[in-house]
C-alpha positions in Angstrom: -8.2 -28.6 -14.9 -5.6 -26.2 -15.6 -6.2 -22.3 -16.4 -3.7 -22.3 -19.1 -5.6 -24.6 -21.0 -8.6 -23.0 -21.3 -9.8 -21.6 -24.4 -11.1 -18.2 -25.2 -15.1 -17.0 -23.4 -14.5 -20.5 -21.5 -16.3 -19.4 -18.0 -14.7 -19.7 -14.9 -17.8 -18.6 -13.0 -21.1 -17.8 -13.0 -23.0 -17.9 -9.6 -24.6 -15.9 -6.8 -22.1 -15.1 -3.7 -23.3 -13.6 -0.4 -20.2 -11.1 0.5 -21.1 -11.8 4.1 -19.1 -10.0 7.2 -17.2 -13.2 7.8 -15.7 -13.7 4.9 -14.9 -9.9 4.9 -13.6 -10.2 8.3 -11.2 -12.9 6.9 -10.3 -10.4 4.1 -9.4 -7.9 6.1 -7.0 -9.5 8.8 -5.1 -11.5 5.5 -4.4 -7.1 4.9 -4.4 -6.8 8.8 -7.1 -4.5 8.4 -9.5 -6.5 10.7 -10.0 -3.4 13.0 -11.6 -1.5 10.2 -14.8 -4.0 9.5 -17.4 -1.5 11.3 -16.1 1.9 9.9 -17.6 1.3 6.4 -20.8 -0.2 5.5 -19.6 -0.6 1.7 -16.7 -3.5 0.7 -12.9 -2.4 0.1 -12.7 -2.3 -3.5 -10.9 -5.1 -4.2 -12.9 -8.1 -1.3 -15.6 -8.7 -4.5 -13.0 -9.8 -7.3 -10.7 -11.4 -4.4 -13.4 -13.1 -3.2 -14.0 -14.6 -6.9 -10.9 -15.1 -7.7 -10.9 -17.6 -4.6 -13.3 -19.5 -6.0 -11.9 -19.8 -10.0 -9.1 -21.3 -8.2 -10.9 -23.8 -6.3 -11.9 -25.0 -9.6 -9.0 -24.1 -12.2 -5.4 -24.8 -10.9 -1.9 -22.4 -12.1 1.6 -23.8 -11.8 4.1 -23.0 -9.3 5.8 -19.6 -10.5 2.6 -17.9 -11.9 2.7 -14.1 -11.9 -0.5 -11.2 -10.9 0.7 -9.1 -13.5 -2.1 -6.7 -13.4 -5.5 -6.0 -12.2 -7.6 -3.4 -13.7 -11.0 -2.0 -12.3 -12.7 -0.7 -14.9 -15.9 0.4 -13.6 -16.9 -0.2 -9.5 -19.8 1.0 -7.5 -19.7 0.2 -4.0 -21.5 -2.6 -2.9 -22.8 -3.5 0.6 -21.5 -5.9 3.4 -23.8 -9.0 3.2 -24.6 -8.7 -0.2 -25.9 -11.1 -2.8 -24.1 -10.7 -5.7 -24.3 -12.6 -9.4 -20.4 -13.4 -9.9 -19.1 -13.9 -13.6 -15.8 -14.3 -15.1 -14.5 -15.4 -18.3 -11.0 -16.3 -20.1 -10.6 -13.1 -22.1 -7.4 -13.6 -23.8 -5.1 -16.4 -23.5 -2.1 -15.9 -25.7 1.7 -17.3 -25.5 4.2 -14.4 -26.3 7.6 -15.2 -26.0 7.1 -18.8 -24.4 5.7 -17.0 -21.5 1.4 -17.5 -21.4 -0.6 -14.5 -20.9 -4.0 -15.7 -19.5 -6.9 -12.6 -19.1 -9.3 -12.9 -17.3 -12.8 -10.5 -16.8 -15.0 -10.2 -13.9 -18.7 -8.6 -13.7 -20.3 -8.5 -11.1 -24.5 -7.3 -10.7 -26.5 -7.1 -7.7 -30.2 -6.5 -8.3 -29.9 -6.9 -11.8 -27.2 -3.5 -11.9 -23.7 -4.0 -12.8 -21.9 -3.1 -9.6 -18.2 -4.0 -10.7 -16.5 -4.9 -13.8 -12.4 -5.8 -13.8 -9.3 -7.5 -16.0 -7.0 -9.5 -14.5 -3.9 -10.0 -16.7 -1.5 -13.4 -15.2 1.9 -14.5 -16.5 2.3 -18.4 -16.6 5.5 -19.7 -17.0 
């Protein structure tokens, strides 16, 4: 199913995620960072919503030409390596302006029943 066609509160996830060490690992040599997985026990800000945005896309596909305009951490705690985490993300907005579509998106993410991270993620789709 496309992204673009969604429709306002549609949610793109909502599921647990372990942020284990391997994935992180993974993470960090695609910033070729790799070296740096034992000098913090907390995740770089930006592995959980990567990590999630992974999987929306997995399920929801964006043409060819599709822009990141933005991403915007609202509130972040730091969370663990190997962490379980409850994963949610929702179509915010998803307006055309311009014949250009402006899809946003927000993610929350909780561990033990505390919101750890919240984020938007504004994308151009041409």
């Amino acid at each position: 199913m496309k992204l673009s066609e969604l429709e306002i509160n549609k949610i793109l996830i909502d599921k647990e995620i372990t942020l284990s060490s391997t994935i992180l690992r993974k993470y960090l040599k695609s910033l070729q960072k790799e070296s740096h997985i034992n000098e913090t026990k907390n995740l770089p800000i930006f592995f959980p919503t990567a990590l999630i945005f992974g999987e929306i896309f997995k399920n929801f596909s964006l043409p060819d030409g599709t822009i990141h305009l933005s991403q915007k951490i609202l509130f972040s705690k730091p969370i663990a390596q190997n962490s379980n985490i409850h994963a949610f993300a929702k179509i915010n907005k998803n307006t055309v302006r311009a014949g250009k579509r402006l899809i946003s998106i927000k993610v929350n993410i909780h561990s033990n029943n505390s919101i750890m991270h919240e984020s938007d993620c504004n994308l151009l789709v041409s």
